[in-house]
DSSP file (Angstrom, degrees, kcal/mol; ACC not computed):
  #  RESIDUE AA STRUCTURE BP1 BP2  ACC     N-H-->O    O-->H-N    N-H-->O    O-->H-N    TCO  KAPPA ALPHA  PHI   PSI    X-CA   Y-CA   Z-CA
    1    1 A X              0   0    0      0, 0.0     2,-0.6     0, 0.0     0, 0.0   0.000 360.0 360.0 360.0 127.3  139.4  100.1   67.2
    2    2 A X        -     0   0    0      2,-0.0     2,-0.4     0, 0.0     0, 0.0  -0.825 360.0-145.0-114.8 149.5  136.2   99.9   69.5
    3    3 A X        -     0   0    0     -2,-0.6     2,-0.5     1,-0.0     0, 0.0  -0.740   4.9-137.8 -93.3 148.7  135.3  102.4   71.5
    4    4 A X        -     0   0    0     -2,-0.4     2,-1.4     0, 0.0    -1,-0.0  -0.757  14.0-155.5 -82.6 114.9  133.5  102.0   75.2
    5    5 A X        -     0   0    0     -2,-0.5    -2,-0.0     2,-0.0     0, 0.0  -0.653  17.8-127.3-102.6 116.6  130.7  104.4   75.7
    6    6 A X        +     0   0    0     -2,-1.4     2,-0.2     2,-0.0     0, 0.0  -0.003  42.9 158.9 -15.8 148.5  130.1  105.1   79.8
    7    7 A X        -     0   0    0      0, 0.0     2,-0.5     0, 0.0    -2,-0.0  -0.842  38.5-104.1-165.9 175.1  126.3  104.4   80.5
    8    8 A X        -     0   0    0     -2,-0.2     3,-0.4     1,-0.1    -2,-0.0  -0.837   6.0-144.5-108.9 147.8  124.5  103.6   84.2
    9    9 A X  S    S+     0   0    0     -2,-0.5     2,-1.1     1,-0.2    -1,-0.1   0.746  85.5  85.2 -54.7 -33.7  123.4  100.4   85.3
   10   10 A X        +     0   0    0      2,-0.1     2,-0.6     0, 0.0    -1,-0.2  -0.188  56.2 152.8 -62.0  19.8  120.5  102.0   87.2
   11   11 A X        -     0   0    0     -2,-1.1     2,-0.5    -3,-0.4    -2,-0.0  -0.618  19.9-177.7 -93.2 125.3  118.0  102.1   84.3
   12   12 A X        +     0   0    0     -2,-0.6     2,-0.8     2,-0.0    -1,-0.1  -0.914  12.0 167.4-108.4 105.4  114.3  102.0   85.4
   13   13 A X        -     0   0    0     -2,-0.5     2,-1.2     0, 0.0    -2,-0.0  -0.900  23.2-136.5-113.8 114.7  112.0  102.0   82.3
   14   14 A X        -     0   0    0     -2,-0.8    -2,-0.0     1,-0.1     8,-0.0  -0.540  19.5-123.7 -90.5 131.4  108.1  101.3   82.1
   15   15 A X        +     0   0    0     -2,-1.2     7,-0.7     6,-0.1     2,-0.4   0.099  46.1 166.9 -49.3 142.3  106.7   99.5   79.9
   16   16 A X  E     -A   21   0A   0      5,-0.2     2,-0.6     6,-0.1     5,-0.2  -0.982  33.0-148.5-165.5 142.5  103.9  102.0   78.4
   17   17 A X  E >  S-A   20   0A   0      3,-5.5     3,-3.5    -2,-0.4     2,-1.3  -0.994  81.7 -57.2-113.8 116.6  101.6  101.9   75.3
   18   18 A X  T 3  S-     0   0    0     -2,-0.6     3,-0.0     1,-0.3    -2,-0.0  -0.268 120.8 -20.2  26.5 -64.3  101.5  105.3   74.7
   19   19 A X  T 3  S+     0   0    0     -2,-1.3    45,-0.5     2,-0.1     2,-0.4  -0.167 122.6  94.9-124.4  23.1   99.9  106.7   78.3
   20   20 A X  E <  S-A   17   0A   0     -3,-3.5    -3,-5.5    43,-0.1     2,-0.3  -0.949  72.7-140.0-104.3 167.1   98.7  103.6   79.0
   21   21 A X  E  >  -A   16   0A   0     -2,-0.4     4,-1.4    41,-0.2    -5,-0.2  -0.586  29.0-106.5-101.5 168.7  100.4  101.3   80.9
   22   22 A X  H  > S+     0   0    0     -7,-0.7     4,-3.0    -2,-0.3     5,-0.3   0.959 120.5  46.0 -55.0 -46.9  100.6   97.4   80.1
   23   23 A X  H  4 S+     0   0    0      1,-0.2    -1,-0.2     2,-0.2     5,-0.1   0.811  97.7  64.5 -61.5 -20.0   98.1   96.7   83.1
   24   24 A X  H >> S+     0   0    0      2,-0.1     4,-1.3     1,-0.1     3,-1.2   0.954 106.6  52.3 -70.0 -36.1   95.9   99.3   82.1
   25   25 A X  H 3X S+     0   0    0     -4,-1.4     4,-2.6     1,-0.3    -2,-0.2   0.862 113.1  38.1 -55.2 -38.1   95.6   96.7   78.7
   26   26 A X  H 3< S+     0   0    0     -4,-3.0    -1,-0.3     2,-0.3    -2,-0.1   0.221 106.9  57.8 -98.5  27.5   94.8   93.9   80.2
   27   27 A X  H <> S+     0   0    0     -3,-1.2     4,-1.4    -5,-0.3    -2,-0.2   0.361 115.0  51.3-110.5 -19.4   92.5   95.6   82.9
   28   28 A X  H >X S+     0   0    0     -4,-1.3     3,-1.1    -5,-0.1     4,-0.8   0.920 113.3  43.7 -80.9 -74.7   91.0   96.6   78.9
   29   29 A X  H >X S+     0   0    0     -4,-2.6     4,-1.9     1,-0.3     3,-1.6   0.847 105.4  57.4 -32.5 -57.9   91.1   93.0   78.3
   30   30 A X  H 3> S+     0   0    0      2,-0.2     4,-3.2     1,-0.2    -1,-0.3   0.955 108.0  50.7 -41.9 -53.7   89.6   91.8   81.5
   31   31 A X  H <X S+     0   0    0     -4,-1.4     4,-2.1    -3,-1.1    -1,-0.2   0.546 103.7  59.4 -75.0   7.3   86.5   94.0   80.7
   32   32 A X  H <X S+     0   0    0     -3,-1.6     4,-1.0    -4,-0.8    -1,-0.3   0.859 103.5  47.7 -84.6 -48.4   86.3   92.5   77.5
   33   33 A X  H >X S+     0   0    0     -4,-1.9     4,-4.3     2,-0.2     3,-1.3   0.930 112.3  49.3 -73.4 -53.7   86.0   89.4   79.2
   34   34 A X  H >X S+     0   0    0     -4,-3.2     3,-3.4     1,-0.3     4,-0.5   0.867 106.6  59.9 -54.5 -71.9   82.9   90.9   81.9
   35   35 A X  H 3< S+     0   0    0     -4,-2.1     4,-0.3     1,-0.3    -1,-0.3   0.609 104.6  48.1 -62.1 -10.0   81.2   92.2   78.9
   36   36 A X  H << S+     0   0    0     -3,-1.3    -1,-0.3    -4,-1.0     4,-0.3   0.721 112.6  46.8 -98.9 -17.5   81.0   88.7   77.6
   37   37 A X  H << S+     0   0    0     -4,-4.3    -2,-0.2    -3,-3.4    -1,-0.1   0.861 115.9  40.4-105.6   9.6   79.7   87.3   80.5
   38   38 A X  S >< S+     0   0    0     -4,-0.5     3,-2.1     2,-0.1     4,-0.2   0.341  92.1  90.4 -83.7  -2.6   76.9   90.0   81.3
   39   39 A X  T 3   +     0   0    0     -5,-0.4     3,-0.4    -4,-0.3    -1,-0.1   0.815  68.8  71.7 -69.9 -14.7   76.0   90.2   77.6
   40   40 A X  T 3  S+     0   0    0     -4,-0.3    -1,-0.3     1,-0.2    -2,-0.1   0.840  96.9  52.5 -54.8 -30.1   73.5   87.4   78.1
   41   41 A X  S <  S+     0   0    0     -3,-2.1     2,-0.4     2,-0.1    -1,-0.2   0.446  96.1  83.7 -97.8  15.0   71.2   90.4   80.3
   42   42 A X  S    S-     0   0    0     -3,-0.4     5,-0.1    -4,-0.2     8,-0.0  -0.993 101.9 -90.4-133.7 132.8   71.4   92.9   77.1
   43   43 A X        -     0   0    0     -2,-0.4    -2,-0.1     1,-0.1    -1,-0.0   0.073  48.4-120.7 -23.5 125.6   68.6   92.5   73.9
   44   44 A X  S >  S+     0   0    0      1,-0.1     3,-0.8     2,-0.1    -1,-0.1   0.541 107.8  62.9 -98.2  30.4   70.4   90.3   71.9
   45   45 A X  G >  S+     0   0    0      1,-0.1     2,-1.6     2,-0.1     3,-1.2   0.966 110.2  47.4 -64.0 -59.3   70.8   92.2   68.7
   46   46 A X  G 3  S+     0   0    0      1,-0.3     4,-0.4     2,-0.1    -2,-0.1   0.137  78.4 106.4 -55.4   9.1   72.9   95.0   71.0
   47   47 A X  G <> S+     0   0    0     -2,-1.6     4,-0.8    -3,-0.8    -1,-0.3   0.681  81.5  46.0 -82.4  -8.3   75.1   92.2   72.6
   48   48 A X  H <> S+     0   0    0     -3,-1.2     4,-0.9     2,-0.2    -1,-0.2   0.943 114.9  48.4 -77.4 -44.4   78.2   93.3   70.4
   49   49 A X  H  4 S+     0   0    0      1,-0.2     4,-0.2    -4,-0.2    -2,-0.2   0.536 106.0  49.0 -45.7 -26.7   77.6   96.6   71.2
   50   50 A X  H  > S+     0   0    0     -4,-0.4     4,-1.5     2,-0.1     3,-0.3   0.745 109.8  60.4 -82.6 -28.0   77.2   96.4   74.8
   51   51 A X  H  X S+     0   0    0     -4,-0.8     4,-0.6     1,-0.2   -16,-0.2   0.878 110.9  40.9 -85.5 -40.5   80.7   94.3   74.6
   52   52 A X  H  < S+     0   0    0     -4,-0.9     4,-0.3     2,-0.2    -1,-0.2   0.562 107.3  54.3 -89.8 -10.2   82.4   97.2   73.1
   53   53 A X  H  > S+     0   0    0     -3,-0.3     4,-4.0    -4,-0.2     5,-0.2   0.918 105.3  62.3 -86.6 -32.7   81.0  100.0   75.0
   54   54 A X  H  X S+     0   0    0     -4,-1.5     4,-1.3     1,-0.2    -2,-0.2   0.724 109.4  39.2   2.1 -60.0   82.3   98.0   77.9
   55   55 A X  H  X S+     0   0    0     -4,-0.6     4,-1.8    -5,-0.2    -1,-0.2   0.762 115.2  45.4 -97.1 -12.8   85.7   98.2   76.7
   56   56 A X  H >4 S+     0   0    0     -4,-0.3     3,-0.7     2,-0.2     5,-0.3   0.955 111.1  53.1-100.0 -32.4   86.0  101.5   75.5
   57   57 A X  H >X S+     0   0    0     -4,-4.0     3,-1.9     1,-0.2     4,-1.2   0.883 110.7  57.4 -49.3 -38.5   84.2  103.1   78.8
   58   58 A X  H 3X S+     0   0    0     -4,-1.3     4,-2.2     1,-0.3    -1,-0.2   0.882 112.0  36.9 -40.0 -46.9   86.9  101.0   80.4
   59   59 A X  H << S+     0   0    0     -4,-1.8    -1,-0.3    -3,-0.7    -2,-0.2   0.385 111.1  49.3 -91.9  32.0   89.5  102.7   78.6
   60   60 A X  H <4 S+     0   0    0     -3,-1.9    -1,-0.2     2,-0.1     3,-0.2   0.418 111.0  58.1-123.5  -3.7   88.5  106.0   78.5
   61   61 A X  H  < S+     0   0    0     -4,-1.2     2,-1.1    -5,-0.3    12,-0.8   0.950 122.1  35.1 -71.8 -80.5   87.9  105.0   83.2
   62   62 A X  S  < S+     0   0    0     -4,-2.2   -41,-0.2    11,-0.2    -1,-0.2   0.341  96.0  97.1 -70.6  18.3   92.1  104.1   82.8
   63   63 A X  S    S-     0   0    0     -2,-1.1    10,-1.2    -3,-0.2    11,-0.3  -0.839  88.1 -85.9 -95.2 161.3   93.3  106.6   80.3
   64   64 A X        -     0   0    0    -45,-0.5     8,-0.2     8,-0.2     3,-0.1  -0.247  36.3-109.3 -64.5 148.1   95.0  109.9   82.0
   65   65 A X        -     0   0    0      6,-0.5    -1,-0.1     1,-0.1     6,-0.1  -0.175  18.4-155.9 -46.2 145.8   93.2  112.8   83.1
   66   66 A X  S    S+     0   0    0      1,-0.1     3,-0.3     7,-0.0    -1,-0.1   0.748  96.8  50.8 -80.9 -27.6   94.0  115.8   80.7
   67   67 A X  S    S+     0   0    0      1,-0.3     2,-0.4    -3,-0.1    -2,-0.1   0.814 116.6  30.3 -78.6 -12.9   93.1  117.8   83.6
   68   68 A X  S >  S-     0   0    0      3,-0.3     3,-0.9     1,-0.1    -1,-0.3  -0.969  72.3-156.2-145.2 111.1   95.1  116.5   86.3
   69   69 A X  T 3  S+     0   0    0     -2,-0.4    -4,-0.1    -3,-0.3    -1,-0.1   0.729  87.5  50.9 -78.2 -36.3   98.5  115.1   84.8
   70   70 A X  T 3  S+     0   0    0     -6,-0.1     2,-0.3     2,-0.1    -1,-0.2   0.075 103.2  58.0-121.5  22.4   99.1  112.6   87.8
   71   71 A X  S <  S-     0   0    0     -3,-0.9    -6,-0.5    -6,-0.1    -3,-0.3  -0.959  76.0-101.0-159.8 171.6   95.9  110.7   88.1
   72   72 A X        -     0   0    0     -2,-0.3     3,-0.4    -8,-0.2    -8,-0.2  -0.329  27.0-115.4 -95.1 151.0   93.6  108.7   86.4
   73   73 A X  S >> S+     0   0    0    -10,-1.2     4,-3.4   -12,-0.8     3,-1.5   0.864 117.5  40.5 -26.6 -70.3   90.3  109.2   84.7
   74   74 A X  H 3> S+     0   0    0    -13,-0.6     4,-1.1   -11,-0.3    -1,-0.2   0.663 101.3  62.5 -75.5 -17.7   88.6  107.0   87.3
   75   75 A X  H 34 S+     0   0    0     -3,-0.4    -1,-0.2     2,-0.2    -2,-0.2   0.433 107.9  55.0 -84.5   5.7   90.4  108.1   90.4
   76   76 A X  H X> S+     0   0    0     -3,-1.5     4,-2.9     2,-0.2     3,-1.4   0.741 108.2  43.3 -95.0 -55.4   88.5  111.6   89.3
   77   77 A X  H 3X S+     0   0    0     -4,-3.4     4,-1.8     1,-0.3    -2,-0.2   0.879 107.5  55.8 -70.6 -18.5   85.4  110.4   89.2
   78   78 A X  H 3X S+     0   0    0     -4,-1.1     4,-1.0     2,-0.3    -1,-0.3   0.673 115.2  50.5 -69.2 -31.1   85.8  108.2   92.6
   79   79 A X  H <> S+     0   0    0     -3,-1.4     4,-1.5     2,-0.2    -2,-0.2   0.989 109.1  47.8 -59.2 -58.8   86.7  112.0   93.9
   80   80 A X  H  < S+     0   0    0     -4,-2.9    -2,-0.3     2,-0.2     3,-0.2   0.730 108.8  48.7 -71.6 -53.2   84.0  113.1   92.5
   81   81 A X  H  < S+     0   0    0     -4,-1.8    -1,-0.2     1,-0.2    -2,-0.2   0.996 116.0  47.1 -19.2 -87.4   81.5  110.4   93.9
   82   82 A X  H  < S+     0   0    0     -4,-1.0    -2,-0.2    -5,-0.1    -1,-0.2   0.706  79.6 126.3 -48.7 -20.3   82.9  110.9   97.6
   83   83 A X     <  -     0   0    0     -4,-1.5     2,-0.6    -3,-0.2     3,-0.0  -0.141  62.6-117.2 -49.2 153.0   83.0  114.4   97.9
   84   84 A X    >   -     0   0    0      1,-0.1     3,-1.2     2,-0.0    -1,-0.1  -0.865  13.2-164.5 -88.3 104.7   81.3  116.3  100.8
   85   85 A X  T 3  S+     0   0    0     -2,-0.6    -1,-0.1     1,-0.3    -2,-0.1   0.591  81.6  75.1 -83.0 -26.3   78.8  118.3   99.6
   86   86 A X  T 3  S+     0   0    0      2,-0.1    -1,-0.3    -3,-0.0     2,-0.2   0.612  73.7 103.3 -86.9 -10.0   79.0  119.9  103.2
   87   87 A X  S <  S-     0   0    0     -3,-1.2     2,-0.1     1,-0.1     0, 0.0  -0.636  76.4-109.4 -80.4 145.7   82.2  121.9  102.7
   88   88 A X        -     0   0    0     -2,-0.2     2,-0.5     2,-0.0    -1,-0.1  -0.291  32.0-179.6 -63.1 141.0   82.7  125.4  102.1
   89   89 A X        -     0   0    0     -2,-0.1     2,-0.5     0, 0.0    -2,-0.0  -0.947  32.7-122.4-144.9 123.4   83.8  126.1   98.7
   90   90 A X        -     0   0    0     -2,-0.5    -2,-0.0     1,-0.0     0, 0.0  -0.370  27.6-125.0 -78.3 125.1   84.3  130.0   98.3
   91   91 A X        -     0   0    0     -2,-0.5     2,-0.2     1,-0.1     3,-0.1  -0.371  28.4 -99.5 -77.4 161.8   82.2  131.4   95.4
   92   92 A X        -     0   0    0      1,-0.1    -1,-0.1     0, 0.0     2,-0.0  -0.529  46.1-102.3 -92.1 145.2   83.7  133.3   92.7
   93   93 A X        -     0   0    0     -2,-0.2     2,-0.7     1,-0.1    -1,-0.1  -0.128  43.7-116.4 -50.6 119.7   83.2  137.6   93.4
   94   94 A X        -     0   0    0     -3,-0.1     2,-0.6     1,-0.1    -1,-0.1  -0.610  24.6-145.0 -76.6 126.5   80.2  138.7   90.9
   95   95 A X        -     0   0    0     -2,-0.7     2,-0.5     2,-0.0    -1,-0.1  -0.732  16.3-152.2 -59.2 105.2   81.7  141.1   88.4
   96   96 A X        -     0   0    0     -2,-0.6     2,-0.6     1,-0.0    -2,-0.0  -0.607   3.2-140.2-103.1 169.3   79.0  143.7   87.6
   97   97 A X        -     0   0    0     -2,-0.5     2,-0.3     0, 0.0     3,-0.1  -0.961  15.1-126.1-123.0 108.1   78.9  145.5   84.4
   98   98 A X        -     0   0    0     -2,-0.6     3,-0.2     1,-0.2    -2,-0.0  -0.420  25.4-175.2 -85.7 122.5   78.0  149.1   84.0
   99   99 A X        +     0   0    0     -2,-0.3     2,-1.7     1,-0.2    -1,-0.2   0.916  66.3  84.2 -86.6 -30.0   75.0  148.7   81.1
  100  100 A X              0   0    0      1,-0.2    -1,-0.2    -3,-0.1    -2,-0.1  -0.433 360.0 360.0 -99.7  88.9   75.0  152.7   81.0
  101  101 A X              0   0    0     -2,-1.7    -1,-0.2    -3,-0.2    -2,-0.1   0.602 360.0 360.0-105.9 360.0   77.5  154.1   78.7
């Protein structure tokens, strides 16, 4: 006897290597690729090394923020570049501390 089990047609899954996503790999791959063709302008004991900081500063630009759950590593620091230096940003109230007890 087989049973039918219900289920919905409507399933949206993304493809994800742990919290990255598959384009974030090959956007790792890609810079794999830059660092081999700028490695010619780095010393060349240190051209393996330059190839691989390359890739892991890439991934650590596309991994997610810990601090901010819904954006990227690099869309923080692109904040962080552009900010306006000229806004008010209210400083925190100084706590004082009674030394004589």
């Amino acid at each position: 006897m087989r049973q039918s089990i219900p289920f919905s047609e409507n399933i949206q899954a993304q493809a994800k290597w742990n919290t990255l996503t598959v384009l974030d790999g090959f956007i790792i791959i890609g810079s794999i690729g830059v660092g081999f063709v700028f490695k010619s302008f780095v010393y060349e004991p240190l051209q393996l090394f330059f190839i691989a900081f390359v890739a892991l500063a890439t991934t650590y630009f596309v991994y997610p923020s810990i601090d901010s759950p819904n954006k990227k590593n690099y869309q923080l620091t692109w904040m962080l570049f552009r900010k306006d230096n000229n806004v008010y940003v209210a400083s925190r109230p100084e706590i004082k501390v009674n030394d004589h007890v």
